[in-house]
C-alpha positions in Angstrom: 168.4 58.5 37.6 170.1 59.1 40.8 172.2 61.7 39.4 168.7 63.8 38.0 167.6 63.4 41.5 170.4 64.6 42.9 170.8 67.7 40.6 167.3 68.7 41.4 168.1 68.4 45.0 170.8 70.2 45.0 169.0 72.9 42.7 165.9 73.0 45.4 168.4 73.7 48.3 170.9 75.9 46.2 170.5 77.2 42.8 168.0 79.8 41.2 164.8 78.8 42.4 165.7 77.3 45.9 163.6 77.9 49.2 166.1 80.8 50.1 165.8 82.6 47.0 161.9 82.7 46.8 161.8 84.1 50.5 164.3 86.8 49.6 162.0 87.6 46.1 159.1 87.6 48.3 160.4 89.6 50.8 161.1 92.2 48.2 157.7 91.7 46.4 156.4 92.9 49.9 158.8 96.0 49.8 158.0 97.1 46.7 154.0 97.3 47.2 154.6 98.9 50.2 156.4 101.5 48.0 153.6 101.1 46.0 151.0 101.8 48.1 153.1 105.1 49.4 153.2 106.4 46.1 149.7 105.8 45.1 148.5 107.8 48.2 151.2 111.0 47.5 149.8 110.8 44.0 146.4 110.9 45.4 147.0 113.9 47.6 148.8 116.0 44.6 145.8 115.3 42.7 143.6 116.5 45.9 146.4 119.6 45.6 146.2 120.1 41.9 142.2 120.0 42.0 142.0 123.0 44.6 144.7 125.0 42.6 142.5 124.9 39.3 139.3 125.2 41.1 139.4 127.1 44.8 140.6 130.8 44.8 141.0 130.9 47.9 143.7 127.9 48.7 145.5 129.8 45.6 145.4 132.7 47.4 146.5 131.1 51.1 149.3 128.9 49.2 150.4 132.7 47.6 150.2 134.2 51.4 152.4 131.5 52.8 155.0 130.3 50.7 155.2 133.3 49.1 154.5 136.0 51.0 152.5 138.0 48.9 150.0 140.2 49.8 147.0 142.3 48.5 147.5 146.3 48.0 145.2 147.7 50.5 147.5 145.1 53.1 150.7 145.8 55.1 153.6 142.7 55.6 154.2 141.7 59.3 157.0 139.4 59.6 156.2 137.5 62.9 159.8 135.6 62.8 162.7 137.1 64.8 165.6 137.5 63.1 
């Protein structure tokens, strides 16, 4: 009996499943729904982002103006940046 005993201490103090090893899990429990959480709201804002490019003209049309630079044909290109 005193040899179980002592096995489990030791186990509790130093194995698998010993108070160390359950703070480090949790700690990286913590971690990874903080990553989680990150992720849900960046998915949530290209969903926002994917909703206005099927459904608002005119975001398509500013996203085409600025990353693009494409303009209409009746327009003329000013580039504001020095070189």
């Amino acid at each position: 009996m005193l040899i179980i005993s002592a096995s489990l201490v030791y186990d509790l103090a130093y194995g698998d499943f010993s108070f160390e090893e359950n703070g480090k899990i949790e700690s990286l429990i913590n971690k990874k729904e903080e990553e989680l959480q990150i992720i849900a709201s960046e998915n949530e804002a290209f969903k926002e982002e994917i909703n206005l490019l099927k459904n608002n003209n005119e975001y398509v049309e500013h996203i085409a103006r600025e990353n693009l630079g494409l303009i209409k044909e009746e327009e003329e290109y000013f580039d504001d940046e020095p070189e």
